[in-house]
N, C-alpha and C positions, 0 to 999 in steps of 0.2 A: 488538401484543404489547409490553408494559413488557422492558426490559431489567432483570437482577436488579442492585445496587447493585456487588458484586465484578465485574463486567463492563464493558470499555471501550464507548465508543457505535461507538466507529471508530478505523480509521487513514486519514489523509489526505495526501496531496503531489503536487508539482509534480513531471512528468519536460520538462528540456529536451536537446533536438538538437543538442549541438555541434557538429556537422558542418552543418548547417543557420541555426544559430544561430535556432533559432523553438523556439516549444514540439513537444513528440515528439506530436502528434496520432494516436490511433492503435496507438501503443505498446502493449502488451502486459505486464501488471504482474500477478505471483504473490504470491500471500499462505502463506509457506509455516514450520512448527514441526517441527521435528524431523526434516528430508528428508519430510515431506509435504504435499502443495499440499493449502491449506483453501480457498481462492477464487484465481477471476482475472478479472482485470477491464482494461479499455480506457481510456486516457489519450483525455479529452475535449480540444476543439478548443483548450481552451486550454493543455492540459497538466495537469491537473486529473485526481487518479485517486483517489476515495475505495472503501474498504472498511468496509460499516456493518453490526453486527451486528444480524442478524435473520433471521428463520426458522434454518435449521440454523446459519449464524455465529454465535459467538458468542466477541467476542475477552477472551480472559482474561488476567491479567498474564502477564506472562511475555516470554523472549527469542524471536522470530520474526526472519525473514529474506523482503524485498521482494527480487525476481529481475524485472526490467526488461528484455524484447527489442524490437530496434529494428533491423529488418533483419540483421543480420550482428554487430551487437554488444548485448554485455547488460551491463548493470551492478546489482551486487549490494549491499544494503544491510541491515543488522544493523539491526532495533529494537526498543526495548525500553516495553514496555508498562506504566503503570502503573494502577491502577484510581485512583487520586487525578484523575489526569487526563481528563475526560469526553470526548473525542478525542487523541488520539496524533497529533502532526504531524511530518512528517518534512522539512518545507524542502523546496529542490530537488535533486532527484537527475537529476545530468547525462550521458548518454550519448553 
């Protein structure tokens, strides 16, 4: 399935484990517009958590909000989406 051109490919980022000081392997990361969750997805071994549009996703500009749980704490992230950009990266987000 072609993505339409007004649509980002994805969002991508790191979550790390400050308490651990390693990547959050594991993790637990929501992709979420307006108080409602559009996908959720699992931080890879390395800390590694992408959201790529396709089948029902499909991420549009716009402001969304990354929600991160890590056993007993969460950490929350505002991002903003633009369709210029062919991925959305968000750096590390530390927990």
């Amino acid at each position: 399935m072609s993505t339409p051109v007004e649509y980002a490919e994805g969002i991508r980022g790191v979550v790390w484990d400050t308490d651990a000081d390693t990547p959050a392997s594991g993790a637990s990361v929501r992709l979420e517009l307006a108080g409602r969750v559009l996908a959720e997805t699992r931080v890879d071994p390395d800390g590694v958590f992408t959201f790529e549009s396709a089948g029902q996703l499909l991420v549009a500009p716009g402001a969304y909000r990354l929600v991160v749980d890590i056993g007993d704490r969460q950490a929350v992230r505002a991002v903003a989406v633009d369709a210029s950009e062919p991925v959305t990266l968000v750096g590390r987000i530390e927990v």
